[in-house]
C-alpha positions, 0 to 999 in steps of 0.5 A: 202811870200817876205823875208826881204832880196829879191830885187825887179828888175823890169827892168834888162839890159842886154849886151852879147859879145860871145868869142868864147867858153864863153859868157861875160854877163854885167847885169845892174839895171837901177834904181841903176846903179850897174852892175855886169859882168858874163862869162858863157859857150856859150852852155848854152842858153840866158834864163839860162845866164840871170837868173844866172847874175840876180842871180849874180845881186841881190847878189851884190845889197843884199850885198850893202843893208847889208853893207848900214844898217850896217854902216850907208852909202852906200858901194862902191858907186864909182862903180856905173855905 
């Protein structure tokens, strides 16, 4: 059952630069343009960093569909890539 509140992604783009014991992780939805950064550990492996910056994607995307709704305009519409 789809809640109210799921995104639907059906592309994401994914960007890694490892830092030595971190790995910076740029995931962006290219029907929107938004993009969220996410620093992982460099154990961690590429499966598990993708899931956690969709995780971190869908949350930033929920958070603009809930403030759109709310105030009647899109919000931060500034960042978008």
């Amino acid at each position: 059952m789809v809640k109210d509140d799921d995104v639907y992604l059906p592309e994401v783009l994914f960007e890694f630069h490892p830092r030595g014991r971190y790995v910076r992780v740029n995931a962006i939805d290219p029907l929107t343009g938004v993009e969220v950064v996410s620093v992982c550990d460099s154990s961690y492996s590429q499966a598990m960093i993708e899931r956690l910056a969709v995780r971190k994607l869908k949350y930033v995307l929920r958070k603009r569909r809930a403030q759109a709704r709310t105030t009647g305009r899109p919000g931060r519409t500034d960042l978008l890539a």
